[in-house]
N, C-alpha and C positions, 0 to 999 in steps of 0.2 A: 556578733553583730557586724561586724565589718567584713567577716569573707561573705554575708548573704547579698550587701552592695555590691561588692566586688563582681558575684553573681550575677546581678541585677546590671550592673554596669555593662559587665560583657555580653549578656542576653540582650540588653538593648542596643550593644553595638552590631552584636550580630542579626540585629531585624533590620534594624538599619542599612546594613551592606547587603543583606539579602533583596530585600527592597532596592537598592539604587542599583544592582545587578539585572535588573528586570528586562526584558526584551522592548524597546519601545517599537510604536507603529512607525512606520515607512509614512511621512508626507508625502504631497506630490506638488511640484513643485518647487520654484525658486527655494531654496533652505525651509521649504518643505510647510510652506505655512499657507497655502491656494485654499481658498474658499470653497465649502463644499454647493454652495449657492450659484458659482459663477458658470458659464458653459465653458471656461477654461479647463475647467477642474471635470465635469461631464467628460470634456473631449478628450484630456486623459486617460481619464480612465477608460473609457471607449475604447481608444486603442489600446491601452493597456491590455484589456480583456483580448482586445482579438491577438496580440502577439506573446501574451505569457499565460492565458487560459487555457485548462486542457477542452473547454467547448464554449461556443459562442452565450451563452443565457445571459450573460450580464450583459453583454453589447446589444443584444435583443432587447433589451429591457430600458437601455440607456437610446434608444433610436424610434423613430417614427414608426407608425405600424407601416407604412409601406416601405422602409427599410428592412426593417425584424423580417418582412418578408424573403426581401433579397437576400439576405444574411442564411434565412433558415435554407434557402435553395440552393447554397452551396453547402450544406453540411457541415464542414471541417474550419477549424482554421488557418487552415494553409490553403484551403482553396478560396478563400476571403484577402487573404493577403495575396496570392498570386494573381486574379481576376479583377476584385474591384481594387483593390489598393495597388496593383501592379509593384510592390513593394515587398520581399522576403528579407527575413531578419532572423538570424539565431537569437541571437541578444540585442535588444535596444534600448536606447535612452531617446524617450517623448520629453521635449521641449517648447510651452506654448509663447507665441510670438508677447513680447511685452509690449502694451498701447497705452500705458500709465492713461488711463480713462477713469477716472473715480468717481462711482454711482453711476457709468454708463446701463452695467449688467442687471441695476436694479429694476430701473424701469421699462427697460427694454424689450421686446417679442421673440426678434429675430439677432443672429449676430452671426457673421462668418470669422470662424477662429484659424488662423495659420498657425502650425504645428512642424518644431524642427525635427526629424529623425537623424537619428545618429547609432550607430549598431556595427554588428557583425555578420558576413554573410559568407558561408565558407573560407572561413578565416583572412576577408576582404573587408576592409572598414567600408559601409557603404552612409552617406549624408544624403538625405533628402529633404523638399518640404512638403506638408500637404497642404490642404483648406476645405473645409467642416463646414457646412451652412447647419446650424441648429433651431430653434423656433420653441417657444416656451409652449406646452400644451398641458393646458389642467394644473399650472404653478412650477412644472419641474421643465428643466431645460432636455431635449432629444434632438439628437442628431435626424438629420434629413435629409442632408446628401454631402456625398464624397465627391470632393473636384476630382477630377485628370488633373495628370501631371502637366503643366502650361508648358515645359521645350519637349511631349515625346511627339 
């Protein structure tokens, strides 16, 4: 009777650390807790897609139809980042500006979000910022345009 506990005990331990060994998801965001509702969290991932996807579809999907257009006319994403974003990056870190605005994004239409880059670029740390005007269409937030860089 007692070595079938003993059993049972270690079987349970080992569900249990198999389980807490688990891969978790990547947040996005401050300590990773961004709203999937906010156009914070869109404009992330937005960019995200264009600088760590291997093709643009999610940023098409995440953006206006007369964006999706321009996006589709460059093909690649490197000629997205080189052209409209005037911005190349091996690696990046996307950082949206914080406006502590609580229930601004709920009611909202329109919202321009400022976004820090922070990356790598031939092994050159390169910091930029950008700004995203987005516009709620049909209940989900889509990007609508890319500012210029305000000093080039």
């Amino acid at each position: 009777m007692t070595t079938r506990k003993w059993y049972a005990l270690i079987g349970l331990f080992t569900v249990v650390f198999l389980t807490a060994c688990g891969e978790k998801e990547k947040g996005i965001g401050r300590y990773g807790m961004l709203d999937e509702s906010t156009p914070e969290y869109v404009t992330v991932v937005f960019l995200q897609s264009i600088y760590e996807d291997d093709n643009l579809d999610l940023a098409m999907g995440l953006s206006s139809d007369r964006l999706a257009r321009i996006l589709k006319k460059y093909h690649t994403n490197r000629n997205v980042q080189r052209h409209l974003l005037n911005l190349k990056y091996d690696s990046v870190t996307i950082t949206p500006q914080s406006n502590n605005s609580v229930g601004r994004s709920e009611f909202a239409e329109k919202s321009t979000i400022t976004v820090f880059l922070s990356g790598q670029y031939d092994n050159d740390k390169v910091e930029d910022i950008r700004s995203l005007d987005l516009e709620k269409i049909d209940g989900e937030w889509k990007v609508t345009k890319i500012h210029p860089d305000h000093f080039f």
